[in-house]
C-alpha positions in Angstrom: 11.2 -16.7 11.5 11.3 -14.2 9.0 11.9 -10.1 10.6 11.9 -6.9 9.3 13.3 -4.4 11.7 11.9 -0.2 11.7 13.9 2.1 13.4 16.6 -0.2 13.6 19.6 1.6 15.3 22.5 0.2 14.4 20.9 -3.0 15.1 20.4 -4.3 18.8 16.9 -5.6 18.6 18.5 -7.4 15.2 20.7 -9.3 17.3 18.7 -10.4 20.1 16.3 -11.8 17.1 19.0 -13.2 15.2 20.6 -14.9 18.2 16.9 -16.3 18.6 17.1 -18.2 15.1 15.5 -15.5 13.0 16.5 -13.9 9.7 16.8 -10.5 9.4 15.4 -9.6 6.2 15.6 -5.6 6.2 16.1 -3.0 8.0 15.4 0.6 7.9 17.7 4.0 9.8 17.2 7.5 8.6 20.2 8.3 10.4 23.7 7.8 7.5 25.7 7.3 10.2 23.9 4.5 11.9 22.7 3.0 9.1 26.3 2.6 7.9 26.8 0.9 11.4 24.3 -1.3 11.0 25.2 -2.6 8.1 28.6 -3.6 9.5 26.9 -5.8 12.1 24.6 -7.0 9.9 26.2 -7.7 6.2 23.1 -10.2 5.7 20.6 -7.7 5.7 19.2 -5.2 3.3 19.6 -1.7 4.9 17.3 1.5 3.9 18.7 4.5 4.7 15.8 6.2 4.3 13.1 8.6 6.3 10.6 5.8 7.0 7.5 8.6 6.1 9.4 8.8 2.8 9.7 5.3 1.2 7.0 4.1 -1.4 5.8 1.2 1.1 4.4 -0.6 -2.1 7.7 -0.8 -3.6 9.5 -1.3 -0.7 7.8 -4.3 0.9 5.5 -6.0 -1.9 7.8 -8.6 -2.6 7.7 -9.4 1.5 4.3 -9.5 1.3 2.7 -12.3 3.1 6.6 -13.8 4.0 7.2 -11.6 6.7 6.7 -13.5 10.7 7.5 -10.0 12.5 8.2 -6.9 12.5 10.7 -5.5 14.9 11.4 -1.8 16.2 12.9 1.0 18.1 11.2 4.1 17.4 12.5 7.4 18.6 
C-alpha cells in the first residue's frame, strides 16, 4: 500500500501506516521545524515543507497519479 501523508506532523499517522506494511511515499508540514523532524523519522520519504494551499498540485503529485492507495492526514 502506497500513502501520501497531508499535514503530516512530524509523522505519527506515518508510523502507524508504516508499521501496517505501507510505504510512505511523501509527506507534506508547513511548519520548518516539524518538517525537519519528520524527516529524521522518516529518511525514506520525500518531505514538502511547504504551505499545502501553495504547492502547484500538478507538479507536485502528477507522477503519483493513479499509484497512490491512500492518502493520510492530520489537519490542524
Amino acid at each position: 500500500m502506497k500513502v501520501i501523508d497531508l499535514f503530516s506532523g512530524v509523522g505519527g499517522m506515518s508510523l502507524g501506516f508504516k508499521n501496517q506494511g505501507a510505504k510512505i511515499i511523501m509527506a507534506i508540514e508547513k511548519d520548518k521545524d516539524i518538517a525537519y523532524s519528520y524527516q529524521k523519522n522518516h529518511k525514506e520519504t520525500i518531505v514538502i515543507n511547504e504551505d499545502i494551499t501553495k504547492i502547484k498540485i500538478e507538479t507536485v503529485f502528477e507522477e503519483y497519479k493513479n499509484k497512490i492507495d491512500v492518502v493520510i492526514g492530520g489537519p490542524p
